[in-house]
N, C-alpha and C positions, 0 to 999 in steps of 0.2 A: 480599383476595378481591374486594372492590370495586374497586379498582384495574383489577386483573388483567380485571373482565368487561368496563369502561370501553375495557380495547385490545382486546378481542374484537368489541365491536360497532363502534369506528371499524373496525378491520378487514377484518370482513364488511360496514362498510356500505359502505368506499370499493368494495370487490370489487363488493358488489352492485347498486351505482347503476350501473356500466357496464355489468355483467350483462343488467341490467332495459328499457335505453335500448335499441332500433331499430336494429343495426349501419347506418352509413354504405353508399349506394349500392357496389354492388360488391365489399364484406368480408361474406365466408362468417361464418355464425354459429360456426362453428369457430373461428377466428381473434379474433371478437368474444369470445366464452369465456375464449380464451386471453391477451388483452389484461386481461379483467377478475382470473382468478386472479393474473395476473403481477402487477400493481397491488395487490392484494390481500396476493401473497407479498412485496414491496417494504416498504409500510405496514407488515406484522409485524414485517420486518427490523429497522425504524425503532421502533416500538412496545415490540416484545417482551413480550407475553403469552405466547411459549415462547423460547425459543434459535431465535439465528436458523436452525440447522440443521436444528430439528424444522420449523420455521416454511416451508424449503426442501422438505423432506419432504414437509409435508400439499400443498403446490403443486404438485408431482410426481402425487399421488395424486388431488388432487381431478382436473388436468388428465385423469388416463385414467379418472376417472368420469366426468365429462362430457361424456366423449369429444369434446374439444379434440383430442388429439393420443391414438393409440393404445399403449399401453403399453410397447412397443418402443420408441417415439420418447419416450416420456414417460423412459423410463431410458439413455437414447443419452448423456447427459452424461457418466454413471461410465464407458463406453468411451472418452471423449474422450484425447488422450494428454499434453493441456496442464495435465489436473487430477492424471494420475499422474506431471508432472515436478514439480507444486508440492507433491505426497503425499511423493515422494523427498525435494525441498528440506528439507521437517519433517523428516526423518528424520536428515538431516546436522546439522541444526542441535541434535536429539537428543544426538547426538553429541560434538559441540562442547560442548553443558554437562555432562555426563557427565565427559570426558575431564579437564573444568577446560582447556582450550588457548585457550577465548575468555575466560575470567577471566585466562590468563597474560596474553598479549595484553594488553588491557587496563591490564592495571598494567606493563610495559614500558614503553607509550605512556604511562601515568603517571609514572614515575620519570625517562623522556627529559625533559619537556618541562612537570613538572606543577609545575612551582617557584609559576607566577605562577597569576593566580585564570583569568584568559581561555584561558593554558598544560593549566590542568586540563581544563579545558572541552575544546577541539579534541585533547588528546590523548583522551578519552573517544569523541569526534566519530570521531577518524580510527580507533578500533578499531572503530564501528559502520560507516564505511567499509570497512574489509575485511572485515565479517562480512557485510556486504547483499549483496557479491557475490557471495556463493553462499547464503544463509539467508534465502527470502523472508516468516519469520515476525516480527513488526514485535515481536510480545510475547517472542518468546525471548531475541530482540537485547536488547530494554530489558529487561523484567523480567526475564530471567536472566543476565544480565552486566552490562550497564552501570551500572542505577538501584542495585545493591546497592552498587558501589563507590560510586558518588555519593552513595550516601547515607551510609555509612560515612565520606566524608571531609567532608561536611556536620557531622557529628556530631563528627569532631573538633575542628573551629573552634567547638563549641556554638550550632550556626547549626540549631534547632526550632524548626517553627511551634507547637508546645506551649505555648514560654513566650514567642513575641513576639521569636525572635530570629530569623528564616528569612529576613529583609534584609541577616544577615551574609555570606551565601554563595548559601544553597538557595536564594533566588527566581532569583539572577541562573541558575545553573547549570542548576534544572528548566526557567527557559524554554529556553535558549540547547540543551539537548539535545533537545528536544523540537520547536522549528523546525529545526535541523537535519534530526531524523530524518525528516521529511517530504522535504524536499530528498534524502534518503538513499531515502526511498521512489522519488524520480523518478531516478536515477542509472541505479540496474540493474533489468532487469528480473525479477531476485528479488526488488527492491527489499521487494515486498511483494505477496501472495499474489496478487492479482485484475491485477499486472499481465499476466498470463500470458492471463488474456481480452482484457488491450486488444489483445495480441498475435493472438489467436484472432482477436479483431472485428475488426483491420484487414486481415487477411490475406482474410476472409470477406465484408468490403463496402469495402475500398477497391483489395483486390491488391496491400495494402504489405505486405513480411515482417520485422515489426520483432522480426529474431533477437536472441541476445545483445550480437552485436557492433555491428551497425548502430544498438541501442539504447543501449548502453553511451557508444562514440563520439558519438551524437546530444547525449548528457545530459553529457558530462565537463566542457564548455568553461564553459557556462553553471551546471552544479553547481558547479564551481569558485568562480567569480563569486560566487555566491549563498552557498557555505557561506565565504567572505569575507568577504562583509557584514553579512549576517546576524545573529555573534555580537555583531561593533562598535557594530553599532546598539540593543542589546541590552544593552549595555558601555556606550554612552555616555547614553545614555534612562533605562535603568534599573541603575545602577551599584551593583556589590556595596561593602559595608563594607570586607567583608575583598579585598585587592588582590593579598597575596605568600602563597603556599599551600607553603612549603616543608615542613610536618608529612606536605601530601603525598605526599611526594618520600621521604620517611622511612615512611611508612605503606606504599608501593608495595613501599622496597625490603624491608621485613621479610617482606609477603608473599612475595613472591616468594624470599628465604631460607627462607619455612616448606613453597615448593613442590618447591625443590630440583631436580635439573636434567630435562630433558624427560624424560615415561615413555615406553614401547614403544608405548603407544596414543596417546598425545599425536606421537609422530612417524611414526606411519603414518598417523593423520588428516589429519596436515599434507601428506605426500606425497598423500593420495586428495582433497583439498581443492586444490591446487594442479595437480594431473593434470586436475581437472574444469573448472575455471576455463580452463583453457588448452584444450582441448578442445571448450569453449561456443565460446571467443572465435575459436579456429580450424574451427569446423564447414563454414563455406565449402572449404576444403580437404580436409578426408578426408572429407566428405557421411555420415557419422554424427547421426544425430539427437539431438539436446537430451536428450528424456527417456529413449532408449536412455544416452548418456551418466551421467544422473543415474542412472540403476538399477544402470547398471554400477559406480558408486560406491558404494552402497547396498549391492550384493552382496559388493563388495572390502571394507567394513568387518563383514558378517555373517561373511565365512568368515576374517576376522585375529580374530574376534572383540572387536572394539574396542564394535561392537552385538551383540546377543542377541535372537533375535524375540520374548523377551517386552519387549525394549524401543519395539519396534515397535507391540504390541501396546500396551501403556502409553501411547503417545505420543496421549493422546485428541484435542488438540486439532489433530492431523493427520486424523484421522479425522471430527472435527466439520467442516475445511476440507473436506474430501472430499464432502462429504455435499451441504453448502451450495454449493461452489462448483460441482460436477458437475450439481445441478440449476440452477444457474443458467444456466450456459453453455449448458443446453438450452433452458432460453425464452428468453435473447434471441436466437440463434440461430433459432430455431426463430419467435420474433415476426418476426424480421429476414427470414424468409423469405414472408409475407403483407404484402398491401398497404398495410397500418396506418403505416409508417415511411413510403414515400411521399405519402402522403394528408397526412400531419403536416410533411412537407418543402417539400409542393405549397404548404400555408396559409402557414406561416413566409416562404417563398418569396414568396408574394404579398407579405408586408407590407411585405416589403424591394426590391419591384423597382424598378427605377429605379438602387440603390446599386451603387457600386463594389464587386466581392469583396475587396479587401482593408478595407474600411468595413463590410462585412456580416458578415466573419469576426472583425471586432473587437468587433463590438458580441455576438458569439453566443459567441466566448468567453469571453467576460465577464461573462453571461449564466450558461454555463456554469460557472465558477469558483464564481464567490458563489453558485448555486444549492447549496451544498455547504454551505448553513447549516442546510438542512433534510435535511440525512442525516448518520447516524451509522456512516461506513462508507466508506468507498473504494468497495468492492465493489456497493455498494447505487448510489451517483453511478452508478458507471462501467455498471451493467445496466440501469437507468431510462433512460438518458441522451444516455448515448455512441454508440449509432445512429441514434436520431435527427439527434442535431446532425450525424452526418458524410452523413448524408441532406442534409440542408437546405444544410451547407457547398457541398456537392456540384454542391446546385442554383443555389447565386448564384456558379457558377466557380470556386471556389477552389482552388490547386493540393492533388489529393491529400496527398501526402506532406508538405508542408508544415501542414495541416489536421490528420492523423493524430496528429503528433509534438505539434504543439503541445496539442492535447486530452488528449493523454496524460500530456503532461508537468502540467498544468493540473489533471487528475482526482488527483493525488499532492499537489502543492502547495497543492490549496484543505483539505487534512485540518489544516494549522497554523492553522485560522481559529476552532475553536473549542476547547472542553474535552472533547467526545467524538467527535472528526473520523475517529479511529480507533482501533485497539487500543490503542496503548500511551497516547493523550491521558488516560482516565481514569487510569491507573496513574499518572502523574505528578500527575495535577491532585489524584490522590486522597490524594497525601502532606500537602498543606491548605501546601505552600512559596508557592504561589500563588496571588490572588485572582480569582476570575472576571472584576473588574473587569478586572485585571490581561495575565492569560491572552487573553480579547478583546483588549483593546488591541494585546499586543506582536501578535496574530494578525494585526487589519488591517492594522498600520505594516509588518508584514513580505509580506501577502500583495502590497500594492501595490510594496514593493518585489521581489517575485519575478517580479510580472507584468511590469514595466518590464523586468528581466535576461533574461528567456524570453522575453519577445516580441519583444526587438533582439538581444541578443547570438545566442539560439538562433537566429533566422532567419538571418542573414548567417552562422555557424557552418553549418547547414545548406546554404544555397545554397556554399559551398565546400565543403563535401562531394559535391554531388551530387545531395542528395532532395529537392529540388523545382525 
């Protein structure tokens, strides 16, 4: 209880110190309001004295008490259509553990390839590779497919952090899926739930439409790279006991006997899952929209019955996304639309004038990256954060789309820096295979190595595509 009042008063008091200050010349008290609840609802997110969805909620509510914004505008987020293509996402990905097709998955990619210790690991890798492309829930991926087999085949090598054995196996494998999946967050833009605002935010303040495909494309060259590296370095720094995992190989294939061969809902999933993908990735040709697309999948599994609306209705933490991200998207939007993000672009701007835009854009995303020590959240970076700097970018020249992608890709990859970067980091860290000492470390050796691969390979990938 003590606790609990301890986040309530930082809370209210971060909210109320800018409440109480004298807006800046030229910013409506409106807007000053609206800056101090937002900062206010961010803080919660980070804190949590409720869920961050209640926490999205009271921010909603206070905004059309204090009439900030009128209640109309204050609920304009749940009409948004980017929060009901990530509502669909959940619903597929529902689906997919239901059916068991991403557990089959999974142990295929294991029995291919899971002989050796590094083998096991990317074959796990590359089945969250094809579930990111269409499931942007970071926790369904990990927690309900990938961490049960991993752990499962941790256990059969007698690799517990219970008794001091979690250096046989489990340390190298929790890190090594776990920097991944961040890298997996920046590939696709289901990657993970709040990419779909970076998508909303760049279309909204820089005119970039970073669809499926242009985003997919962007991320492939340099994901590539990165989920290359990555494990080696990981493998070579911090190297497992155990080297040859053949019990794997044997584990994978007895499941997969006990699964027997595809059911009627496991092969229409796979047809509604590959219609959809292809679909996103072709939207430039038949001008169909994304989240028309995603419904339309959602509906073709309601009426094979593969789902059931009370699985829908179940599916809470689609609805908790709902909740939280639908108000989100309406105050930075909604900040994004008063003078506040300029005024903050104009100061930044000053202190860097004089610099090169390519010197000013390095130093601010860099800036940007490791500012991601003090959030526990994707979503939380990317709402604080992410307008601003593409304000301030903006103003020391920097090419748009070049600006965009890189921040994007950046707001995904700084979540490997810590033990609570995002959803799934506690769930890994929480199994005790690795040390926080640990878990930090492999986070910076890799963050600096992802920044090196995304800031040359992506740019030069980039300018031979086209966007900037």
């Amino acid at each position: 209880m003590q606790s609990k009042l301890v986040k309530w008063l930082i809370v209210l008091g971060c909210g109320g110190m800018i409440a109480i200050i004298p807006p800046p010349e030229g910013v409506p008290r409106e807007a000053w309001t609206l800056l101090a609840v937002f900062i206010a609802t961010i803080v919660g997110s980070i804190v949590q004295p409720l869920t961050g969805s209640a926490m999205v909620l009271l921010g909603v509510v206070a905004l059309a008490l204090f009439r900030a914004l009128t209640i109309e505008k204050a609920l304009s987020g749940y009409a948004d259509k980017y929060v009901w293509l990530v509502l669909a996402a959940f619903f597929i990905s529902r689906a997919m553990i239901k059916t068991g097709l991403g557990h089959r998955i999974a142990l295929i990619f294991v029995r291919l390839i899971g002989r050796k210790t590094l083998g096991l690991g990317y074959s796990l890798v590359f089945t969250d590779f094809i579930l990111a492309s269409f499931i942007p829930s970071t926790g369904a991926r990990s927690g309900g497919i990938i961490l049960p087999i991993a752990r499962s085949v941790t256990e059969t090598y007698d690799s517990r952090p219970e008794d001091g054995t979690e250096a046989r196996l489990g340390t190298f494998l929790m890190s090594m899926l776990y920097q991944c999946e961040v890298i997996l967050c920046a590939t696709f833009l289901t990657g993970q739930a709040s990419n779909v605002m970076i998508q909303r935010i760049a279309a909204t303040e820089s005119n970039i439409d970073l669809n499926y495909s242009i985003w997919f494309f962007s991320a492939i060259v340099p994901s590539l790279v990165s989920l290359a590296v990555i494990p080696l370095m990981i493998y070579w720094l911090f190297p497992p006991e155990v080297k040859e995992t053949p019990n794997a190989v044997t584990f994978a294939h007895d499941e997969l006997q006990k699964l027997g061969p595809l059911k009627t809902d496991e092969k229409i999933l796979l047809v509604v899952f590959v219609t959809v993908v292809i679909l996103w990735i072709t939207a430039k040709l038949h001008g169909i929209d994304s989240t028309v697309i995603a419904l339309l999948g959602i509906s073709a599994l309601l009426v094979s019955s593969v789902l059931s609306w009370r699985d829908l209705i179940d599916e809470t933490h689609a609805w908790e996304v709902f909740i939280w991200y639908g108000g989100l998207v309406m105050m930075a939007l909604a900040l994004s639309e008063t003078s506040i993000p300029k005024l903050f672009a104009e100061a930044i701007a000053s202190a860097t004038n004089g610099w090169s835009w390519p010197l000013a854009l390095a130093i601010l995303a860099l800036v940007f990256f490791y500012a991601h020590y003090a959030f526990a959240s994707i979503t939380a970076h990317v709402t604080a954060m992410l307008i601003p700097f593409l304000a301030v970018t903006a103003a020391v020249g920097a090419p748009a789309g070049l600006t965009v992608l890189l921040l994007a890709f950046f707001a995904n990859l700084s979540a490997g820096l810590t033990h609570y970067g995002t959803t799934p980091a506690p769930v890994y860290f929480g199994l005790g295979y690795v040390t926080q000492k640990r878990w930090w470390t492999i986070g910076l050796i890799a963050s600096l190595i992802n920044i090196v691969i995304w800031s040359t390979v992506g740019p030069v990938w980039w300018k031979l595509l086209g966007w900037w």
